[in-house]
C-alpha positions as CSV (number, residue, x, y, z in Angstrom):
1,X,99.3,95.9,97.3
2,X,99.1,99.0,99.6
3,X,99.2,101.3,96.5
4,X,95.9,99.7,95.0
5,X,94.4,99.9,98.3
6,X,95.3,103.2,99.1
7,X,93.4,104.8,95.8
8,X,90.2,104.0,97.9
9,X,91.6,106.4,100.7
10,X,91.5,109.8,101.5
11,X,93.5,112.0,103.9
12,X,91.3,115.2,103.6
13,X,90.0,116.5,106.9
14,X,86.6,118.0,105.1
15,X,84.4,115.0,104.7
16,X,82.9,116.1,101.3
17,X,86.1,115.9,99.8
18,X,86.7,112.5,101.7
19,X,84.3,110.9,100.3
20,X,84.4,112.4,96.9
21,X,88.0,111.0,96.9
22,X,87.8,108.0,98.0
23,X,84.7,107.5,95.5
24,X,86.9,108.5,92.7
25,X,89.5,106.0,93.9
26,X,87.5,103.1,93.9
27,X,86.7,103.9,90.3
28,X,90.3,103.7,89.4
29,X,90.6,100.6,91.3
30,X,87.9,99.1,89.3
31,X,89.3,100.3,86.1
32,X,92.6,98.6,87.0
33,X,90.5,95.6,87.9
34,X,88.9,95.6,84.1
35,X,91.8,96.2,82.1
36,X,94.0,93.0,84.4
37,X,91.2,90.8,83.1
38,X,91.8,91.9,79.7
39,X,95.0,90.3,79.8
40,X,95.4,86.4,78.6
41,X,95.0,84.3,82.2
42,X,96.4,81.1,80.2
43,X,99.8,82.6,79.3
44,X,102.6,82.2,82.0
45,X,105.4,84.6,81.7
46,X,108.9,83.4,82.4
47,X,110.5,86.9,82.2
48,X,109.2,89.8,84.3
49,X,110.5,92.1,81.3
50,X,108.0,90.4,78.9
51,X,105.7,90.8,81.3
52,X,105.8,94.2,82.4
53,X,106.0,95.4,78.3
54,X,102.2,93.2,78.2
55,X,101.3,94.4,81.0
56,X,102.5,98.3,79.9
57,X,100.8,97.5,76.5
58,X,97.6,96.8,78.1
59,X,97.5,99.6,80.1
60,X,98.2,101.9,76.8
61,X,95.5,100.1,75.2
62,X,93.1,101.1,77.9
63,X,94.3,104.8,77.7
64,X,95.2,104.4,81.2
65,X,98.3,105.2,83.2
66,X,100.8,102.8,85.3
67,X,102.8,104.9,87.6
68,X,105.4,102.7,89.1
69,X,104.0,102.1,93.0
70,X,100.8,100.6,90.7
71,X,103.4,98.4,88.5
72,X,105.2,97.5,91.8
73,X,101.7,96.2,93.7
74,X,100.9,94.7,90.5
75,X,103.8,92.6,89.9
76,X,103.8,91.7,93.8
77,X,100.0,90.4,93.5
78,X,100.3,88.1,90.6
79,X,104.0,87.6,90.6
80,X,106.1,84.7,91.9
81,X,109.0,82.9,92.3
82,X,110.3,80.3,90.2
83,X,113.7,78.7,89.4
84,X,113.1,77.9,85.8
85,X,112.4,81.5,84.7
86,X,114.6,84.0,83.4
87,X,116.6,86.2,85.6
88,X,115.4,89.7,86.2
89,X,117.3,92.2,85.5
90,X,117.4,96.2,86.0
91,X,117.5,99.0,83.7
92,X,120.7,98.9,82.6
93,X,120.3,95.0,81.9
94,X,122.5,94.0,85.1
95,X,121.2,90.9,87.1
96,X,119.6,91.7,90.3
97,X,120.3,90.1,93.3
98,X,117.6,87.4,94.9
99,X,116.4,88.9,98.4
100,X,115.7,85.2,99.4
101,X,119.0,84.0,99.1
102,X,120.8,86.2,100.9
103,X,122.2,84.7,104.2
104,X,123.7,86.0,107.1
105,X,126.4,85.0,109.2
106,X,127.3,85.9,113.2
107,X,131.0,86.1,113.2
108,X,132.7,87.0,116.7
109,X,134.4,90.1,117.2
110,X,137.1,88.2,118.8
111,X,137.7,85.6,115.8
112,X,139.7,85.9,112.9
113,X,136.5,86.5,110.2
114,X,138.7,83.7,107.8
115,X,139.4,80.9,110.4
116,X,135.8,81.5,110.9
117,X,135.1,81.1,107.2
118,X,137.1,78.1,106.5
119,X,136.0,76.4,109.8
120,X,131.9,77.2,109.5
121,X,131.3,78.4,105.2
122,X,133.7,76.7,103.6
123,X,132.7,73.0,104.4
124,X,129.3,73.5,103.6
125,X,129.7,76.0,100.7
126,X,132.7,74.7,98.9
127,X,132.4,77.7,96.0
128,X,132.2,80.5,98.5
């Protein structure tokens, strides 16, 4: 999201240039805005790669660009999480790993790391 909102911003110190930034910003934001809507609201994608090639498609329709901070804040707005869909997977087709899953453990120094494993993992993550 903090791609889309910083089109409507300006770091020029002359206030002319600000202003004349930040207006032309909020036109591309608005432009964005319009071609989103175009897309169909009643279809649900299950696979972010079907998604991102309508979404791409769109954008080509419109003659606009989507550089990849845009596709990013994009996919983060109207994106979510759900078990049933497909896997996403990376340019080279490899799945990627699930930031939500991950889980971290607090082994001590002083402990062997696999009588900690089978004593504190193992009993309640028998496929570990």
């Amino acid at each position: 999201m903090t791609a889309f909102q910083n089109l409507a911003k300006s770091k020029k110190k002359d206030k002319k240039q600000a202003a004349a930034e930040e207006a032309a910003g909020r036109e591309q934001q608005a432009a964005i805005l319009a071609t989103l809507q175009t897309l169909d609201s009643d279809q649900v994608f299950n696979d972010r790669g079907i998604f991102l090639e309508a979404l791409q498609a769109t954008f080509d329709t419109a003659g606009m660009k989507l550089a990849a901070p845009m596709r990013k804040a994009i996919l983060a707005a109207v994106g979510e999480r759900d078990e049933t869909a497909e896997i996403c997977r990376d340019e080279d087709g490899n799945p990627e790993p699930d930031p939500e899953l991950r889980d971290y453990e607090n082994v001590p120094l002083k402990e062997d790391i696999y009588e900690y494993f089978e004593r504190e993992v193992r009993p309640h993550v028998p496929d570990a």
